[in-house]
C-alpha positions, 0 to 999 in steps of 0.5 A: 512532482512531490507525491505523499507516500504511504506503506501501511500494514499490521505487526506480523505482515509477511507482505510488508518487507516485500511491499516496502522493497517493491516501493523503494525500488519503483520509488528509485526508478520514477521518483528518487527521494520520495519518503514513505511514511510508514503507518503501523495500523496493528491497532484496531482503533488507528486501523478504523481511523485510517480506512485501513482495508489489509496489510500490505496498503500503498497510498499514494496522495491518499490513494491507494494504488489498486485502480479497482479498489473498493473500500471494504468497510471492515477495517479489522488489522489482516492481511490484504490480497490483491486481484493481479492480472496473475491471479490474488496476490499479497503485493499489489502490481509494480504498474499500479504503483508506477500510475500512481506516481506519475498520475 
């Protein structure tokens, strides 16, 4: 199965290039050759657009891969901090991306 994956995050993220290494490496492991499409959201008004709740955000199918994510409602460019079974994280867990492409 073909799965629309996106990696959003904002200009000076910290989190991104770990975010985009986590992705590549579940992406090669469950689903080789899947593109990501890279969304920059460092603009205010394309942040607002896409619903963007933080930097970094993984959307598979147009989900995001926290299982308990609630859309904020404040789509300001910042970063994101995830609630992981080790505590608040900048990357979400390896296992909700890995759900996501094999729901």
């Amino acid at each position: 199965m073909r799965h629309e994956v996106e990696l959003l995050w904002f200009s000076g993220c910290a989190n991104h290039p770990a975010a985009q290494r986590l992705l590549e490496a579940v992406i090669a492991e469950v689903t080789p050759g899947t593109p990501i499409r890279q969304v920059d959201a460092s603009d205010p008004a394309v942040a607002e657009r896409l619903r963007f709740p933080g930097s970094p955000t993984i959307r598979v199918d147009g989900r995001d891969v926290d299982p308990t994510y609630k859309d904020p409602g404040d789509y300001t460019p910042r970063c994101r901090l995830y609630r992981t079974g080790a505590g608040l994280r900048g990357l979400p867990e390896r296992g909700w991306i890995v759900e996501a492409l094999t729901r």
